[in-house]
C-alpha positions in Angstrom: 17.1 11.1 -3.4 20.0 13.4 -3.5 22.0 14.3 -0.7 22.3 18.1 0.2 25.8 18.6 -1.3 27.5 21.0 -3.5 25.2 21.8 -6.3 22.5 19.9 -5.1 19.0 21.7 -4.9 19.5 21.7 -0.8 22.3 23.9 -1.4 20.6 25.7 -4.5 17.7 26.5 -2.5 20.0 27.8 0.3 21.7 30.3 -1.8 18.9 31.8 -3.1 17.4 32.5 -0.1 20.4 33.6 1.4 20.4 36.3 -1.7 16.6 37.1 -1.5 16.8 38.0 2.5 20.2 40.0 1.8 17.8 41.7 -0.9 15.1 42.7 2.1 17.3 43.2 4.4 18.8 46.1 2.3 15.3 47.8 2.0 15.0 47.7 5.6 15.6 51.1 8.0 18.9 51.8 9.0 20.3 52.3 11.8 20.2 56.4 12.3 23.5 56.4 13.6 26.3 54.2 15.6 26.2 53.5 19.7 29.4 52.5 20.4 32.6 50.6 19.0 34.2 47.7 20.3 37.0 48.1 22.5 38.3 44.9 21.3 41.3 45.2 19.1 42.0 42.1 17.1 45.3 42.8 14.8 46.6 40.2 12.9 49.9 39.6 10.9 51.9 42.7 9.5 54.2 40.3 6.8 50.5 38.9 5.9 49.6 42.5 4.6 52.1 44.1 3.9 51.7 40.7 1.1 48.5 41.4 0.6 49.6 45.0 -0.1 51.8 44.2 -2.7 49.1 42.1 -4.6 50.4 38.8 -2.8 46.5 37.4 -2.6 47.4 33.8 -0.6 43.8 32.3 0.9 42.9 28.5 1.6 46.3 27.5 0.5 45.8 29.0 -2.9 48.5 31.3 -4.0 47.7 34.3 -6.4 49.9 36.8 -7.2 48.2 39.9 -8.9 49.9 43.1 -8.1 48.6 46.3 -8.1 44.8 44.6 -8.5 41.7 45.2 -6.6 41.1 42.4 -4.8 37.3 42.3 -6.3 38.6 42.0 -9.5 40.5 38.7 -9.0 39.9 35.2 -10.4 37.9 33.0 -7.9 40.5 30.0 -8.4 37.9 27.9 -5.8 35.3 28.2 -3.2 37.2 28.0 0.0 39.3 31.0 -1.7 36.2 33.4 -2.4 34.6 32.6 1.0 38.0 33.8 2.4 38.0 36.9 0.2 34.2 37.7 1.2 35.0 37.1 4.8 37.5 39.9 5.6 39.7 38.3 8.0 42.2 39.7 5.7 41.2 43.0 6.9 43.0 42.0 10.6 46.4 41.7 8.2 45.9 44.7 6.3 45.2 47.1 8.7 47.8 45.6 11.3 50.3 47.5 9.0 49.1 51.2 10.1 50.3 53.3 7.1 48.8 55.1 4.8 49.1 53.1 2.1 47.4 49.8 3.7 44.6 51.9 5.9 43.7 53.4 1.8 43.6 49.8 0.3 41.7 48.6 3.2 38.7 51.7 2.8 38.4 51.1 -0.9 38.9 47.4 -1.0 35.5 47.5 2.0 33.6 50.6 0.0 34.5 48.6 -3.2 32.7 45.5 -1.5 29.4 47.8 -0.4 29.6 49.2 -4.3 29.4 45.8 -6.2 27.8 43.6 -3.6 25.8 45.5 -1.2 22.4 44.7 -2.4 22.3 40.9 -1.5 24.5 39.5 -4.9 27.5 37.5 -4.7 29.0 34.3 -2.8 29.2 36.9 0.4 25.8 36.7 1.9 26.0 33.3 4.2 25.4 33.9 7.6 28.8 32.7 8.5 30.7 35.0 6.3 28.4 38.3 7.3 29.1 37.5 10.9 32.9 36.8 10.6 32.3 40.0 8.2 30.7 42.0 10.7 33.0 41.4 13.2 35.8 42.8 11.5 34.5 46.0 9.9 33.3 46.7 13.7 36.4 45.8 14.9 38.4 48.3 12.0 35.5 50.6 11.3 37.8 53.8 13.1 40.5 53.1 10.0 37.4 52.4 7.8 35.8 55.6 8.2 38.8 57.8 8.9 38.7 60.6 6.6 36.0 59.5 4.6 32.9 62.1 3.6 29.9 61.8 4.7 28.4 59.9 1.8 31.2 56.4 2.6 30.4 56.8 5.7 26.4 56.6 5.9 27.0 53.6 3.2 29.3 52.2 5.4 26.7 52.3 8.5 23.4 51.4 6.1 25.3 48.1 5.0 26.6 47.4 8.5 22.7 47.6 9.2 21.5 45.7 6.3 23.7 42.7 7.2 22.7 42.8 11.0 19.1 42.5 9.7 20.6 39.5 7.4 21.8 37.4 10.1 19.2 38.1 12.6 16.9 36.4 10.1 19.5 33.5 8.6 21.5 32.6 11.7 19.6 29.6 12.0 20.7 28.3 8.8 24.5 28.8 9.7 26.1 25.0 10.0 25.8 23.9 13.5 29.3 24.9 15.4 31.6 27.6 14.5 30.2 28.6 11.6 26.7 29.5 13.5 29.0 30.8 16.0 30.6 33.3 14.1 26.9 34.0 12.7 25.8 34.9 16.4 28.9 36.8 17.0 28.5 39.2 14.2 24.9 39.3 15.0 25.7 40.8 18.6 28.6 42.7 17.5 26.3 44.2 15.0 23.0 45.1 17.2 25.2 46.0 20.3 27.0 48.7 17.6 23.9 49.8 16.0 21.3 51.9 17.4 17.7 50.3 17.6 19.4 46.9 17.2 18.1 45.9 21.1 15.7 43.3 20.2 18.3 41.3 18.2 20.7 41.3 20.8 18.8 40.0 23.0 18.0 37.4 20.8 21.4 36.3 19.7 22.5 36.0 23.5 19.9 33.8 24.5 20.4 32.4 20.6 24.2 31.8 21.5 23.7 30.4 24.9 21.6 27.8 23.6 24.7 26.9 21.1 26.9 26.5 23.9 25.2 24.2 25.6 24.6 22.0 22.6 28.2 22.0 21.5 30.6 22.5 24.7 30.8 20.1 27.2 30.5 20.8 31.0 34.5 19.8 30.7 34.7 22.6 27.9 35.1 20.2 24.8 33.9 19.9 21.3 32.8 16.7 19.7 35.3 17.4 16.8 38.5 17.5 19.1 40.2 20.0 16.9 41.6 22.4 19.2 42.0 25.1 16.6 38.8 25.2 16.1 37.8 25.1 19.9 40.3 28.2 20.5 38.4 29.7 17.6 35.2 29.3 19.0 36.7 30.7 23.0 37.5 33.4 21.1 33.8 34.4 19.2 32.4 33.4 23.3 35.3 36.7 24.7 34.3 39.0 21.6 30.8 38.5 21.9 31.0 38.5 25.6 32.5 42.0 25.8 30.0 43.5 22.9 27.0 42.4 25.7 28.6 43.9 28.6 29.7 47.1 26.4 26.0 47.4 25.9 25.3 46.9 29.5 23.6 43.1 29.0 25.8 40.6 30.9 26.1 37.4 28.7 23.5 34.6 29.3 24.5 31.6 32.3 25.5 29.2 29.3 28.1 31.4 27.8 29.7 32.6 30.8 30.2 28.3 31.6 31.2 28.2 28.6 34.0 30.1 28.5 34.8 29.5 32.5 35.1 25.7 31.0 37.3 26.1 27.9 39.5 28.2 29.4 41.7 25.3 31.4 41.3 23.1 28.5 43.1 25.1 25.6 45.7 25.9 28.7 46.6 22.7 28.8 46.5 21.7 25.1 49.3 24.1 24.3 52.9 23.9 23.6 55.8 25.4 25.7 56.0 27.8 22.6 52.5 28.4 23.1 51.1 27.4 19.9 48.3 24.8 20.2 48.6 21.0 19.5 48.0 20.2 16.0 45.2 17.6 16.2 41.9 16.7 14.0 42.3 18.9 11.0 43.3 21.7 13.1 46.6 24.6 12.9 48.8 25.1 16.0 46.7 28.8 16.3 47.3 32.3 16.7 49.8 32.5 19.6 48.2 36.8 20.2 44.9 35.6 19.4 44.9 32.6 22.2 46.9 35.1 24.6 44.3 37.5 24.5 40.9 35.4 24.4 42.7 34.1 27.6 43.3 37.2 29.6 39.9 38.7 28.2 38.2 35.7 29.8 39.8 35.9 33.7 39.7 32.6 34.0 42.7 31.6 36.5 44.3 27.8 36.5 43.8 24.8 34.5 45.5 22.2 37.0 42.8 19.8 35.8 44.3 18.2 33.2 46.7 16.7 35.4 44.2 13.9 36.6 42.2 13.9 33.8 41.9 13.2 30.1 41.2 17.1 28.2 39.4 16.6 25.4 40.9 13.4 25.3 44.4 14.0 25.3 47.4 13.6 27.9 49.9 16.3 28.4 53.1 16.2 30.2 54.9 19.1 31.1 58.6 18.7 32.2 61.3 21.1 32.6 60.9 23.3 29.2 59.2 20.3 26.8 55.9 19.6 26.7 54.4 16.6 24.9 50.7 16.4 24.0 49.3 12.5 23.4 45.4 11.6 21.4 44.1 9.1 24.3 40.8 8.8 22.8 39.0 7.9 19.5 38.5 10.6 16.7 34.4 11.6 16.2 32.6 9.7 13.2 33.6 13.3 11.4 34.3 14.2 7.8 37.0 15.6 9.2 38.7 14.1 12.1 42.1 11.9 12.0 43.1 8.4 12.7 45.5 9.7 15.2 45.1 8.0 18.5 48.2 7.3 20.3 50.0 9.8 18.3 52.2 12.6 20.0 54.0 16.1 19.5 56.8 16.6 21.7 58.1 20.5 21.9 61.3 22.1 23.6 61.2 25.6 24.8 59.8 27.5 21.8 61.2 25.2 19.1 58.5 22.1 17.8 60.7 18.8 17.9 58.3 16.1 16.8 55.0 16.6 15.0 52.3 15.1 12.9 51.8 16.2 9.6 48.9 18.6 9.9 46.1 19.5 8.1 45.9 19.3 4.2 42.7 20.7 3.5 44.0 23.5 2.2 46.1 22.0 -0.3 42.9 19.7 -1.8 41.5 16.8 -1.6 44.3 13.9 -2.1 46.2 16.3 0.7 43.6 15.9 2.9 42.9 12.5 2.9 46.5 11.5 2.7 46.7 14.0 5.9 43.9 12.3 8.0 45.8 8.9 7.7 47.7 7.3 10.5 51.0 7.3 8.9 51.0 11.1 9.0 50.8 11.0 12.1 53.8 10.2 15.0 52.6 7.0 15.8 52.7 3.3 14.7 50.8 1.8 12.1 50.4 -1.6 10.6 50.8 -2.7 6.5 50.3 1.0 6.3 46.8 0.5 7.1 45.0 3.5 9.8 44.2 2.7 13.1 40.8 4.0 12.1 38.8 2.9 8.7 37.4 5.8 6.4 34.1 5.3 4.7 35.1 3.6 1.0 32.9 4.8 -1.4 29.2 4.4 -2.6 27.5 5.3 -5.6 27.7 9.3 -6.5 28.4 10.4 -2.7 32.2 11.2 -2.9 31.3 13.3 0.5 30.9 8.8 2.3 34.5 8.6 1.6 35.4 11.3 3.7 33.6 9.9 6.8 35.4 7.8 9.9 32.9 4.7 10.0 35.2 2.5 12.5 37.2 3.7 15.3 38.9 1.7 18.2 36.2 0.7 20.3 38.3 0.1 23.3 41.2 2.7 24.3 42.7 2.2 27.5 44.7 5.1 29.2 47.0 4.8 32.8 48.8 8.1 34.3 51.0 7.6 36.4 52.9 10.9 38.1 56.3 9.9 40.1 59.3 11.9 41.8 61.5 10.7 38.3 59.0 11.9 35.8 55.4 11.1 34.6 54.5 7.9 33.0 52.0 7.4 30.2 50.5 3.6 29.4 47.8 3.7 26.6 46.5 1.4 24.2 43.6 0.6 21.5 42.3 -2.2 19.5 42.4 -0.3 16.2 44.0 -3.3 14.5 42.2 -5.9 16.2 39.7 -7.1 13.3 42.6 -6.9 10.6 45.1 -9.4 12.6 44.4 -9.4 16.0 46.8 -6.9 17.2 46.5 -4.0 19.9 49.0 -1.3 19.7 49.6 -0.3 23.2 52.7 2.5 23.8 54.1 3.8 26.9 55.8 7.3 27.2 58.0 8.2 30.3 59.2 11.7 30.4 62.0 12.5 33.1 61.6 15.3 35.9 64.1 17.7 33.5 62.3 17.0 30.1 65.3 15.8 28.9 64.6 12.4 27.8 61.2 10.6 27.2 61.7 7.0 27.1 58.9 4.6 24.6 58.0 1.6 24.1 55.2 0.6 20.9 54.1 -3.2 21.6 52.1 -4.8 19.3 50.0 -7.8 21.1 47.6 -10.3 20.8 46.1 -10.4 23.4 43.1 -13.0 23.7 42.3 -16.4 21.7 40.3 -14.7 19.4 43.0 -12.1 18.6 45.6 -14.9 18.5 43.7 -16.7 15.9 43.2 -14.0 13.2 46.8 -13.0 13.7 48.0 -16.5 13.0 45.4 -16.6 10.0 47.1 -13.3 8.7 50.5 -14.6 9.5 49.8 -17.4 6.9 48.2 -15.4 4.5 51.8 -13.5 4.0 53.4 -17.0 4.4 55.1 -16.8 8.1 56.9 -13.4 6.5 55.2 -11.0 9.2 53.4 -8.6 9.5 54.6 -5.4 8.7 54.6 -2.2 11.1 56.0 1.3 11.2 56.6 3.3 14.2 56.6 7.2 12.8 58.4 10.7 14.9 57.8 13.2 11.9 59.9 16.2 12.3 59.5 19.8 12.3 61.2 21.5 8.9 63.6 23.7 11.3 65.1 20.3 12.8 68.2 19.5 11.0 68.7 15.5 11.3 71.1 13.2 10.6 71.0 9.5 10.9 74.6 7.9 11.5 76.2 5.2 9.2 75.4 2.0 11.1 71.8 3.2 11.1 71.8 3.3 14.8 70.4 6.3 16.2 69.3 10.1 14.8 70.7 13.5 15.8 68.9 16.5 15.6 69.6 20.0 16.0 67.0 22.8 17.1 66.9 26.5 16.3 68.0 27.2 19.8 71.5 25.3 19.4 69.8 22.5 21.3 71.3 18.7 20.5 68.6 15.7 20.6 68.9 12.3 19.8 67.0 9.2 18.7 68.2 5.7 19.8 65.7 2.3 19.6 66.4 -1.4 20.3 64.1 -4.2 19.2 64.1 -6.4 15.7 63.7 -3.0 13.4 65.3 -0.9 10.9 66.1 2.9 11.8 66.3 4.8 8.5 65.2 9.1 8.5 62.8 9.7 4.8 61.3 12.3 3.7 58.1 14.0 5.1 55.5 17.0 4.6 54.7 19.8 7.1 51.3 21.2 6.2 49.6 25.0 7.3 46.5 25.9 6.2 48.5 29.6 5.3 50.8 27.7 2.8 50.1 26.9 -0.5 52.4 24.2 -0.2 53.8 21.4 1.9 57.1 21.9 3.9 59.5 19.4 3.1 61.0 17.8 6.3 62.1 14.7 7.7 60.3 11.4 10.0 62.3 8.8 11.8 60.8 5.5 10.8 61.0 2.3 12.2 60.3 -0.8 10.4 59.6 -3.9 11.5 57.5 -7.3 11.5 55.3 -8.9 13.7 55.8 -12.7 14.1 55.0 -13.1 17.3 51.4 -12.9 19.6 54.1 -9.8 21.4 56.2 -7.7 19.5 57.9 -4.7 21.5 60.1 -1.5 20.5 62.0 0.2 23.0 63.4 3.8 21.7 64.3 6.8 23.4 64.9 10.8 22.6 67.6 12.4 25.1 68.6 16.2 25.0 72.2 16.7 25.5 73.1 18.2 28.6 76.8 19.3 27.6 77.6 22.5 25.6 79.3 20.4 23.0 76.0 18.3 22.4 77.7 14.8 23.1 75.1 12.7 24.7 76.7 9.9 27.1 76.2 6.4 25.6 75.1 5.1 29.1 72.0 7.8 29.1 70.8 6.4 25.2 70.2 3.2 26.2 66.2 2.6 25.5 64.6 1.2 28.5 
């Protein structure tokens, strides 16, 4: 039997009736006229639209310029890119711009949409794209209908109706997560703006509710660890949140936890610049859109983290750098990373060290090359991950994609002193491949001017001892060979010195860092990728890399990164000494 997949009959089915209740929808009654309009105003990027403006089409990392044409009557150049199209989030950009000029292509650009695809046709009518839809012609519909006659303006309300009936009926069929999410969101957005809409509100809360407890924890995490997407889900909880208690229906017990819970935990998975860690397939966020889900929500503190793992990572925060550490496995996902023991470090506003990022926009190669441990700042071994991807079987391309082995054991020690805070993990991610545990230790100073590491590579019982030495004589008593990674933000300029003996690097700010490491390695700084899901291509940057082989049951490597204190950047030789 087939799996349900793209093309398959599953999907097929789906999309036909998807199309057939968009069709009755349409016939049903409209709402007679409009209660109320959010008081949430979500603006998004002005450089974004006033691109957009200028016929600069860029969605899911696909560039398309096209000036001067109607953005109905562009080439679909893939799926990700029409579902981006249909879902207006665009419309946030466009009308962030506020002149004429953008508020006309944004009322003829929506009207155009009601004129060709209205009725139920087109890619448009999922229940995730009519929510996220929904959300934002609410959210715009004062520059929608401003200065339109009559005649836009009833089409404008009867579709807004029509695709409230829509997803009261299809919600259920939105993927479990954000995408139903954003399906419930629209749905309140919609009833709570429409009149007669009651019984569908009350619905979706209790609807909603339900979703909250099934995927948010009582610690406020998601099973996927992406913290993008967790931020993007705190944020459909606020806007749906304040559509209920516009309406004069307090949210349901569930959603209200919900939000009290996340609220700490994307607190303390943020940067000193106050963009999110980039972890599990997901950005660094919306810096305005985190700020206001956050005050919208009133939920004070998010000390927590400070005994705790959150959503299994560690953070430090010292000084002005902050450095965010996966402690924890990645879910059996299509999606998540072989990351663990990987960090981003960050000073002030300016990203030091990084991991590669998310390459799902850029295709499919990109985004398994992403998920790897080697794009990540961490160690790996013979280039290997520290977690296996699912090879694969028969027709099912979508098994490859899967993580099928993780490391079973992770082990995590916090310690918080008057010099700094101290961070000891490890896993057995290697451990069936030769034996090997990679455990790392992190020590960041009171100031946040130096973190000190150490990557050990160990083998630790008989049984690990054995494979290693099997291994060992496989690659005749060469080694094995290991990397540690610190990829590097594209605004760091760095340059290693002659001798190969340590890296400096220069921040945005003016600030002077450098890399120093002792142990039986080479040093050399190669070429890397920096990858955002806006970008239709790859950043070129740099990583520090650290080579080496294990010949021993212990092999250790000390290294250190120490922010110059003196205006004239000169770090003293006496405080680059790796511990």
């Amino acid at each position: 039997m087939r799996l349900p997949g793209t093309g398959s009959w599953f999907v097929r089915a789906t999309r036909w009736l998807n199309r057939l209740h968009a069709f009755w929808a349409c016939l049903s009654p409209p709402a007679a006229a409009f209660t109320m309009m959010s008081d949430t105003r979500v603006t998004g990027s002005v450089e974004r639209g006033r691109r957009l403006a200028a016929g600069d089409f860029l969605f899911a990392g696909l560039h398309l310029p096209a000036p001067g044409q109607d953005i109905w009557d562009l080439p679909m150049p893939s799926a990700g890119f029409e579902a981006a199209v249909h879902g207006f989030e665009w419309l946030d950009d466009l009308t962030a711009v506020c002149d004429l000029h953008t508020n006309r292509l944004a009322q003829n650009w929506t009207h155009d949409w009601i004129r060709r695809f209205g009725l139920g046709s087109g890619s448009g009518w999922t229940p995730e794209l009519t929510g996220r839809r929904v959300l934002r012609w609410i959210n715009h519909a004062d520059q929608l209908l401003a200065g339109q006659g009559r005649a836009k303006s009833n089409a404008f309300r009867r579709s807004l109706s029509a695709q409230t009936v829509f997803l009261s009926r299809r919600w259920k069929t939105a993927p479990p997560g954000l995408p139903r999410f954003e399906a419930l969101a629209g749905l309140i957005q919609g009833s709570a703006a429409l009149s007669g809409m009651d019984s569908h509100m009350r619905r979706a809360s209790r609807a909603l509710a339900r979703e909250c407890r099934s995927c948010i924890d009582g610690q406020g995490a998601i099973v996927s660890r992406n913290p993008e997407e967790l931020l993007e889900m705190f944020f459909l909880l606020n806007w749906a949140a304040a559509a209920l208690q516009l309406a004069g229906r307090p949210p349901e017990d569930a959603h209200r936890a919900a939000v009290t819970a996340v609220a700490p935990v994307l607190r303390s998975l943020r940067h000193a610049d106050g963009r999110l860690a980039r972890f599990h397939g997901g950005g660094s966020g919306t810096v305005d859109k985190l700020d206001w889900a956050l005050a919208n929500a009133g939920v004070k503190g998010g000390a927590s983290w400070r005994q705790q793992l959150t959503m299994g990572y560690a953070r430090v925060a010292h000084g002005r750098t902050t450095m965010i550490v996966d402690v924890a496995p990645p879910a059996a996902t299509a999606n998540a990373h072989a990351s663990t023991l990987a960090f981003e470090l960050t000073s002030g506003l300016h990203p030091l060290v990084v991991n590669c990022g998310a390459g799902e926009a850029l295709g499919k190669s990109w985004r398994m090359v992403a998920r790897t441990t080697s794009s990540h700042s961490t160690l790996d071994v013979e280039g290997y991950s520290s977690s296996r991807f699912a090879a694969p079987t028969g027709a099912f391309s979508n098994s490859a994609e899967r993580i099928v082995h993780a490391p079973a054991n992770i082990t995590l020690e916090r310690n918080d002193y008057n010099d700094g805070t101290c961070i000891v993990a490890g896993h057995d991610g290697y451990h069936g491949r030769c034996g090997l545990n990679h455990w790392r230790r992190l020590q960041v100073d009171p100031e946040g001017s130096k973190v000190n590491g150490e990557d050990v590579l160990i083998a630790a019982s008989e049984d690990a001892r054995k494979r290693f030495d099997a291994l060992l004589s496989a690659q005749r008593l060469e080694g094995v060979p290991f990397n540690v990674r610190f990829h590097l933000h594209p605004d760091v300029e760095a340059a290693a010195d002659e001798e190969g003996r340590d890296v400096a690097m220069l921040l945005g700010n003016g600030e002077t860092w450098r890399f120093r490491c002792r142990g039986e390695v080479q040093l050399a700084l190669e070429p890397s990728d920096f990858l955002e899901s806006a970008s239709s291509s790859s950043r070129a940057t740099n990583q520090i890399v650290l080579s080496g082989l294990a010949m021993e049951y212990s092999t250790r490597v000390s290294w250190i990164l120490a922010k110059a204190r003196r205006s004239d950047g000169v770090i003293p030789e006496d405080e680059l000494v790796p511990d």
